[in-house]
N, C-alpha and C positions, 0 to 999 in steps of 0.2 A: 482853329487849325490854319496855321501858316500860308504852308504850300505842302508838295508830295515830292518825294524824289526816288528815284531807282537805285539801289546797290547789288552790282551784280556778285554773286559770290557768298557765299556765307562761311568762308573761316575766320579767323580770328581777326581779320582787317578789317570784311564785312560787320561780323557780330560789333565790332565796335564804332564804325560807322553807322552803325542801323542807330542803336543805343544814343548813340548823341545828337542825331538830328530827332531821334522822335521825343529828346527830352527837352529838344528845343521848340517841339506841338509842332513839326512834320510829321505828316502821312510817310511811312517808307514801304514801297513793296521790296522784300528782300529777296531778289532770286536767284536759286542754287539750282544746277540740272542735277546733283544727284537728290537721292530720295530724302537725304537729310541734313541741314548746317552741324557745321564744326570742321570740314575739309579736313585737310592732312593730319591737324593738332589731333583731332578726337581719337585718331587712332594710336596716336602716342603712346605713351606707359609713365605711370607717375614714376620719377626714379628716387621717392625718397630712399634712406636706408633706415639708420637710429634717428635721423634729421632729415627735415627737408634741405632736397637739393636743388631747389629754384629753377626748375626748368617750366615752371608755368604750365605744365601740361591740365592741371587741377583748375585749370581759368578758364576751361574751355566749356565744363557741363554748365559750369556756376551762369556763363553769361549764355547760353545758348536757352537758359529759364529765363533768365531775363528779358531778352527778343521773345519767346513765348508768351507770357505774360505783360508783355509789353502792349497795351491798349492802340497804339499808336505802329506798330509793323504787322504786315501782312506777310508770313513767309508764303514763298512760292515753292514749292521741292518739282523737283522733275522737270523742269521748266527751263527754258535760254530765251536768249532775245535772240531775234532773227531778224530784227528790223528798225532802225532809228533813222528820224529826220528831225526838223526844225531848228532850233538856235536859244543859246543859252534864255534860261525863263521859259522857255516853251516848247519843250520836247516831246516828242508823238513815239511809240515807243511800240514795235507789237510781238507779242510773249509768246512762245510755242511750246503744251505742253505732253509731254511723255505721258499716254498712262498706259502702258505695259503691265508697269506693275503699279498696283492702287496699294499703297500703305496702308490706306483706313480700312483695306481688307485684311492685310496680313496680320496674320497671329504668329509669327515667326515661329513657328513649330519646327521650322529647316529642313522640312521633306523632301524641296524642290534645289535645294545644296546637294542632298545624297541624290537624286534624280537626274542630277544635271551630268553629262557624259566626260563633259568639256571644262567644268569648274570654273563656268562661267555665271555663276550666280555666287556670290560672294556674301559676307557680310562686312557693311559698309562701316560700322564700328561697332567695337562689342558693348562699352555701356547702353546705346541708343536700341540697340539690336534691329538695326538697321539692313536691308538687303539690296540690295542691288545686282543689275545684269551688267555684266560687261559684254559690251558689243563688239569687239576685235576677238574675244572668246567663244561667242553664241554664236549657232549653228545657224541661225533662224539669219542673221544679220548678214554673215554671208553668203545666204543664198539655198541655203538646204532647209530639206525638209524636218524639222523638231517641233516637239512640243509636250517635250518628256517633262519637262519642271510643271508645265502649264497645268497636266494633266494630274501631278503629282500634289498640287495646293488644292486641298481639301476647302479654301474657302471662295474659290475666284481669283484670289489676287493678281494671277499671271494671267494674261491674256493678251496672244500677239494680235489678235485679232480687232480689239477694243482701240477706237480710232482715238487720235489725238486731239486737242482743244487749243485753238488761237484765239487771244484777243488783243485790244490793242490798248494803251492807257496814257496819258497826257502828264507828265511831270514837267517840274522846273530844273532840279538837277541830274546829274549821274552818278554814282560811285562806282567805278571800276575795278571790285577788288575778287579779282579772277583767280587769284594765288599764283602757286606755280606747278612743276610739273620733278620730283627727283631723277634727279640723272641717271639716263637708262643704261646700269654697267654692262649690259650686253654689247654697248661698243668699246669696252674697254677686254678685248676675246680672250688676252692671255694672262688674263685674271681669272677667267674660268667661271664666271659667272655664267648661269645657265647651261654651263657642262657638269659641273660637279655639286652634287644639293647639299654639300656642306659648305660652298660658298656662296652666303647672301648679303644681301643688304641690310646697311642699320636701317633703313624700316622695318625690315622682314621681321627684324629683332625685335623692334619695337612693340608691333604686331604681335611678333608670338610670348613676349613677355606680360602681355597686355591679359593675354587670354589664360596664360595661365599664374599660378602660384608658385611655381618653383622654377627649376632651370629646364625642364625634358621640352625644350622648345619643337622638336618634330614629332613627338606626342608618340614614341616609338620606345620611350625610357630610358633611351641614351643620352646622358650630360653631358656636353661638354666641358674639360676641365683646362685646357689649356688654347686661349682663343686666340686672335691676331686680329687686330683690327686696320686695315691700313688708309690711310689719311688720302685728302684729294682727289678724290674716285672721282673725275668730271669737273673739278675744279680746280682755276692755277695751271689752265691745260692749255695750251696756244692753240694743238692740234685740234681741238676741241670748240675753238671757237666760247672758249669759257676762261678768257684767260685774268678770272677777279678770285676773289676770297669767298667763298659760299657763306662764312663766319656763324654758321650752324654746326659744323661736322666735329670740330673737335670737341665743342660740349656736350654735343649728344652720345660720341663715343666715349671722353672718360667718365660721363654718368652712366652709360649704359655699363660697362664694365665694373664700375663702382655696387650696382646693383645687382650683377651676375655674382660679383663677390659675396654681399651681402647674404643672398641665397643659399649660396653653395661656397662657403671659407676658401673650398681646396681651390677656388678657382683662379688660375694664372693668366694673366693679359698683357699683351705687347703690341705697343703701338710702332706702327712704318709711319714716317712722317716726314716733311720738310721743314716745318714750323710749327708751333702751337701756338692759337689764336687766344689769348687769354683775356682778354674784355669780357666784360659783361658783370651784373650784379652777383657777386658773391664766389663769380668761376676761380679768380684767381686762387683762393680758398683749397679750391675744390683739386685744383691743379697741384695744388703744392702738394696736397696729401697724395696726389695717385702717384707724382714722382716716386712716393716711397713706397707705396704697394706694389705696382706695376714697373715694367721695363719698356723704355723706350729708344727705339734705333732708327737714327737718323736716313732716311732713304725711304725711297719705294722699291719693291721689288719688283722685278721685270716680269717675271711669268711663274704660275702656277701649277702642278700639275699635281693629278689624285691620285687614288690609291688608300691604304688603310689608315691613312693619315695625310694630307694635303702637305706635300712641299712648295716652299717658297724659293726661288731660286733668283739671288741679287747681284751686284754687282759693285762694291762701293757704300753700302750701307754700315755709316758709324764709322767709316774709314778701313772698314775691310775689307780684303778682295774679294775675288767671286767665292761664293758660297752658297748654302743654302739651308733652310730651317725647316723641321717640322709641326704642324697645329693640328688641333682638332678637327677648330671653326675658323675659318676665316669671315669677317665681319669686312665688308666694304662700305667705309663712310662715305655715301653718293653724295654730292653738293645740290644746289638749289638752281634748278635750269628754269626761262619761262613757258608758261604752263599751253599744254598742246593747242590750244583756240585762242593764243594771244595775237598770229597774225589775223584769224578772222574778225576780233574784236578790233583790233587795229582800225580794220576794213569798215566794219557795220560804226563805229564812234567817230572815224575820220582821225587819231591819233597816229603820231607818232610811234615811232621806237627808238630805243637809244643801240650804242653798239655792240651790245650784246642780247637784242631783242626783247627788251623788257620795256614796256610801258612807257609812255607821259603826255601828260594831263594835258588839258587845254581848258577856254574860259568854258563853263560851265560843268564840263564831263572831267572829275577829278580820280587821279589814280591814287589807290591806297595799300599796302601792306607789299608783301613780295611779287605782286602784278608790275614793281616799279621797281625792283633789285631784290637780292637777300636781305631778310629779318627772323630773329627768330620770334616765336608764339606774342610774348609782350612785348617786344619791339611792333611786331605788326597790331596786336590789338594799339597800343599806345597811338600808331602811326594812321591808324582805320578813326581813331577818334579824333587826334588833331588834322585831318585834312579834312572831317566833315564839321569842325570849327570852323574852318577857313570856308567852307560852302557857304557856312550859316551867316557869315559875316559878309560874304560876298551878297549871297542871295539877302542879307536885309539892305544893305547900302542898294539894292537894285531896287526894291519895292521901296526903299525911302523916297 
């Protein structure tokens, strides 16, 4: 064995940053604060239809056995770092971990999902069957008195009681791969996000397409048949302080739609948009054909508002005047923002930000995957492996 190195994060830039330094006989501890790796990807949804449709979501179980089985990683779940010193080659590093909820207890039975008041116990991905607390959620984290979920796990695994565990460990490198965080359309109000619960986000979609088999996404038996999806929700946005290309949203919108069709034939999709992003392996493809199924209108619409159907109301969309349309669903394709503890890690690594708060590297502590801009799922694994090449090549020229 080499040396040992830290990667913080376990989505798809971690998972593949672990995977190459420990195939290079590096020790890696890999540590994720939620209960399980795979981050944002795992929650995804395969969107084949008769074919796959290349969105790499299928990449994310395959390598997270890999880091398992990997002789050479240590995952950490629950876990952040709270504390780093020393200087490339030789970094002192000290871990802090969560145990609220102990995994190796849970039997995911989900008693403490239906117990919880505040739906703040979630599940953190449906293949992993994964749970997690959300702490802006629980009752307990702001200050009140709960312990409705704790008392509801039949086997222990919740316990606010159950103190946490610190210790500290000595690596030569870092990998910083935090991911990000999607853009919260709750600032975007006259879109109606969080006022009306037929307008969500393409995660949401993602999510609920994930879980189930068909189209009845709010599990209520209602299909939607006629959806709207509208482009740069948080991205391309001056006001926003985001003002780049997210270069995820339009793929994942006309695959998501592409799939909604699959499902359900009668289903009709239109996308509001300023441009389509058409790179990547096989989108252009993908793009050509949704021109012909779906309709697409140049513009974003100004404001939202509900009722038995959601109107959209624009101005200028496609070259038209004011008007306005009616949908089912509207679907907000949120772009890629950096991820909520990217100023603290900033802090604790002594890094950089660029100007739009995202990551960068310095000698030894290397940034990987979307902690450093937008990528989608193989972009970041791709990008998680080639910067811990560049580690590995650093770190041997340093011991040579």
């Amino acid at each position: 064995m080499k040396a040992s190195a830290l990667v913080i994060g376990g989505g798809p830039a971690g998972l593949g940053a672990a995977l190459k330094l420990a195939g290079a006989g590096i020790k890696v501890y890999l540590v994720e604060k939620e209960g399980a790796v795979g981050g944002w990807g795992a929650r995804y949804v395969c969107k084949a239809t008769d074919s796959c449709q290349q969105c790499s979501a299928c990449l994310i179980p395959k390598k997270i056995q890999e880091v398992y089985q990997h002789p050479l990683v240590e995952i950490l779940t629950n876990t952040q770092v709270v504390d780093v010193e020393g200087e490339p080659g030789s970094f002192q590093v000290r871990l802090q971990r969560d145990q609220t909820l102990d995994p190796t207890l849970c039997n995911a039975c989900g008693r403490c999902l239906e117990a919880c008041p505040k739906a703040a116990v979630d599940l953190l991905n449906p293949w992993a069957v994964s749970y997690r607390i959300d702490k802006e959620r629980c009752k307990v984290y702001s200050g009140e008195d709960c312990d409705l979920c704790a008392r509801a796990c039949p086997t222990g695994a919740i316990n606010f009681h159950r103190p946490g565990a610190s210790w500290d460990l000595s690596v030569q490198l870092v990998v910083a791969a935090i991911g990000h965080e999607p853009f919260d359309a709750r600032r975007k109000y006259r879109l109606g996000y969080g006022r009306f619960p037929r307008v969500i986000t393409g995660l949401e979609l993602e999510e609920a397409l994930n879980r189930i088999e068909g189209t009845d996404i709010f599990g209520d038996g209602w299909r939607p048949l006629d959806v709207a999806f509208i482009q740069c929700v948080g991205s391309r946005d001056v006001q926003e302080g985001a003002d780049y290309c997210s270069r995820v949203c339009c793929k994942y919108a006309l695959r998501l739609a592409g799939l909604l069709r699959h499902r359900e034939p009668a289903t009709k999709a239109t996308f509001y948009y300023m441009d389509i992003q058409t790179g990547g392996k096989g989108f252009p493809e993908i793009y050509r054909q949704a021109r012909d199924d779906f309709e697409f209108m140049r513009g974003i619409p100004a404001r939202i508002d509900g009722g038995d159907r959601l109107k959209l109301h624009f101005d200028g969309v496609s070259g038209e005047g004011f008007a306005n349309r009616e949908h089912d669903l509207v679907v907000l394709s949120v772009g890629i923002a950096p991820s909520a503890n990217t100023a603290e890690m900033a802090r604790l690594l002594t890094l950089n930000r660029d100007e739009h708060g995202f990551l960068k590297g310095r000698e030894g502590i290397y940034v990987a995957g979307t902690a450093g801009g937008p990528r989608d799922i193989s972009e970041s694994l791709a990008h998680g492996m080639e910067t811990a090449a560049k580690a590995i090549i650093k770190l041997e020229g340093r011991e040579g």
